[in-house]
C-alpha positions as CSV (number, residue, x, y, z in Angstrom):
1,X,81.6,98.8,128.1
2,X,78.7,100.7,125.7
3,X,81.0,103.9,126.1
4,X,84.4,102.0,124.9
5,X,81.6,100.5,122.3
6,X,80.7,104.0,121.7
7,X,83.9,105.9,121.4
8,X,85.7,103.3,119.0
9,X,82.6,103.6,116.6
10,X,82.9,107.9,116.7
11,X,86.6,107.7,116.2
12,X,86.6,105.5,113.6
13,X,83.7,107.9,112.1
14,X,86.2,110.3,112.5
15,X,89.6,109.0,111.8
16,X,92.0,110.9,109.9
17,X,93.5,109.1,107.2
18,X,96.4,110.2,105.2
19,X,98.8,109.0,102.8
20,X,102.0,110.0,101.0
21,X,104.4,109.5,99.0
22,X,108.2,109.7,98.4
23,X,107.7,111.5,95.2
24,X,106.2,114.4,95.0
25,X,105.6,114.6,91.4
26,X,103.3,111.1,91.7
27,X,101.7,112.4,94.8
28,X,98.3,110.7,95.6
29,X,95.6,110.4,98.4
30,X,92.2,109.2,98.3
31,X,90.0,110.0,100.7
32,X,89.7,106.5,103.4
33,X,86.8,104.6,103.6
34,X,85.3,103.7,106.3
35,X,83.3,100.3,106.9
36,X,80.5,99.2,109.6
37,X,81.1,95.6,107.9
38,X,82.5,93.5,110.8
39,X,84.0,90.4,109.3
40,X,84.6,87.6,111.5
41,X,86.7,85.5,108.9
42,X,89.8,84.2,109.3
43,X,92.5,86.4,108.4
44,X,93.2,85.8,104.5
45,X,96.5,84.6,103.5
46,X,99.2,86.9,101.9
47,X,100.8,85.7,98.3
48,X,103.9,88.3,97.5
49,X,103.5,90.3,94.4
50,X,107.6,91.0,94.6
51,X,106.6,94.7,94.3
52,X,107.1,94.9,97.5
53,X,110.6,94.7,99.4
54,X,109.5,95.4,103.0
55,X,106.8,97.0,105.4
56,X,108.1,99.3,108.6
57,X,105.6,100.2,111.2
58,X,106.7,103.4,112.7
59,X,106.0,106.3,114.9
60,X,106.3,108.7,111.8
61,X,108.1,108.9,108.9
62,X,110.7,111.4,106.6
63,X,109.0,114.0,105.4
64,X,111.1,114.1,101.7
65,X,112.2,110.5,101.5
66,X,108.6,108.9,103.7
67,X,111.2,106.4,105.0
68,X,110.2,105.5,108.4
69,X,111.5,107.1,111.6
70,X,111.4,105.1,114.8
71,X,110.0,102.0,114.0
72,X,107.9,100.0,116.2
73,X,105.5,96.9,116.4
74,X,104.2,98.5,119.7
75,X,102.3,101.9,119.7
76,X,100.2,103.8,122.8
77,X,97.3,105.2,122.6
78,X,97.4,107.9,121.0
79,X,100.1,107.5,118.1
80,X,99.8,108.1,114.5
81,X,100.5,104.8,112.6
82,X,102.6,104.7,109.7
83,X,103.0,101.9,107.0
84,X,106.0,102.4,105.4
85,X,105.7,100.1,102.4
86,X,108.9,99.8,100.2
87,X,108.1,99.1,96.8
88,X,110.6,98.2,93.6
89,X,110.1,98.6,89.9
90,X,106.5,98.6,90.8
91,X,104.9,99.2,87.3
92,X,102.9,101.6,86.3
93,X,99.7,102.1,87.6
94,X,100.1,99.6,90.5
95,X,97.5,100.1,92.9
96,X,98.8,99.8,96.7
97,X,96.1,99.5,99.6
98,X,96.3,99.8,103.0
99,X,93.6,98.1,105.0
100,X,93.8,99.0,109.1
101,X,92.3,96.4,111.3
102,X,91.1,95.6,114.7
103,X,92.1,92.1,115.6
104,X,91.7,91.7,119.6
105,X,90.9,94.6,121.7
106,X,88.2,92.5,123.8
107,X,84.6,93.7,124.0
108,X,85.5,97.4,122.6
109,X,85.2,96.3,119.3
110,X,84.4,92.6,117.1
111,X,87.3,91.0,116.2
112,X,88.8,91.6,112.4
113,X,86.7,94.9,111.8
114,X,87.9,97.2,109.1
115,X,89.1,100.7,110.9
116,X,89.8,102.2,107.5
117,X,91.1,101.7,103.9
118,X,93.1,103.8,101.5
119,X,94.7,103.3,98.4
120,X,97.9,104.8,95.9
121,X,98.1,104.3,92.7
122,X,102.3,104.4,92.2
123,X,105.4,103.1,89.7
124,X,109.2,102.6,90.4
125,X,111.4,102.2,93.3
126,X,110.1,103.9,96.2
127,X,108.3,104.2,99.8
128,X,104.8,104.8,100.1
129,X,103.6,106.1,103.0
130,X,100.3,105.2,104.9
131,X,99.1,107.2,107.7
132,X,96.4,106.0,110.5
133,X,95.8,108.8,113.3
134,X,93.2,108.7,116.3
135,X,90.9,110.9,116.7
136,X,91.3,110.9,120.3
137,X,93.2,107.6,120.8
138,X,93.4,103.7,120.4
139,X,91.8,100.7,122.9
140,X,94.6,98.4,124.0
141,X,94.8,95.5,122.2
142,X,95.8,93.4,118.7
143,X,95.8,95.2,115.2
144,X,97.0,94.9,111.5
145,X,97.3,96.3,108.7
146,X,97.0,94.4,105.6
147,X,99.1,95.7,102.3
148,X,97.7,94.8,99.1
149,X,98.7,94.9,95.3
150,X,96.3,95.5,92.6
151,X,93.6,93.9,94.6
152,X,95.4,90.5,95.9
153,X,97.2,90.6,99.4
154,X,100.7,90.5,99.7
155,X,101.9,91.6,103.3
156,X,100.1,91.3,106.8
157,X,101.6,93.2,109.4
158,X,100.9,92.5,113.3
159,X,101.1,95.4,116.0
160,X,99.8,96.6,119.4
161,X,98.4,99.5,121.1
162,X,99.3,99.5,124.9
């Protein structure tokens, strides 16, 4: 069990975060943020912002359009994640983050800890693409990902690695 211990802890030291954009003249990524902090809270509640019309989990997504290809709750090991988050008439400079967490994956990692973090700044009508890829790959288990709008949560999405 110290080695599963072990190798979450290096990939998520390592893990590859990357986000995009349906438009390439608004294009932005910021580098993901990684956190050791290992809440054990209970999951916050989400309060819609209306900004956002939908979020798709997928196995990848349009590379013009960022809508999502082959969406899916349920992932394997070793698949990118992506967050396709719809967004309309978003204003401008409306922050969007995506916050990657472990929920259950038994003793390879405490429940509710941060993977990773990232956040666009965007405006309009739109899809906004968020990107979580292994390192090597995933311990079976519970994840989320939790979308949030300048700051305040707004959509919690459930999925699995197998």
């Amino acid at each position: 069990m110290k080695s599963i211990k072990l190798f979450l802890a290096i990939s998520v030291l390592f893990l590859s975060v990357t986000a995009c954009m349906s438009s390439t003249a608004d294009t932005a990524t910021q580098a993901p943020s990684v956190s050791s902090d290992t809440p054990q809270a209970a999951v916050p509640q989400a309060s819609s912002s209306g900004l956002i019309t939908q979020v798709v989990l997928a196995k990848g997504s349009d590379s013009i359009s960022a809508a999502p290809v082959d969406p899916s709750t349920v992932f394997d090991s070793k698949a990118v994640i992506h967050a396709v988050v719809e967004i309309s008439n978003a204003p401008a400079n409306t922050k969007f983050t995506a916050a990657f967490y472990v929920v259950d994956v038994g003793s390879a990692a405490a429940a509710n800890s941060l993977i990773t973090s990232t956040d666009l700044t965007s405006d309009g009508t739109r899809d906004l693409d968020f990107t979580l890829t292994p390192t090597s790959s995933w311990p079976s288990g519970k994840y989320r990902v939790d979308i949030s709008v300048n700051g305040q949560l707004d959509q919690t999405v459930p999925y699995t690695v197998q």
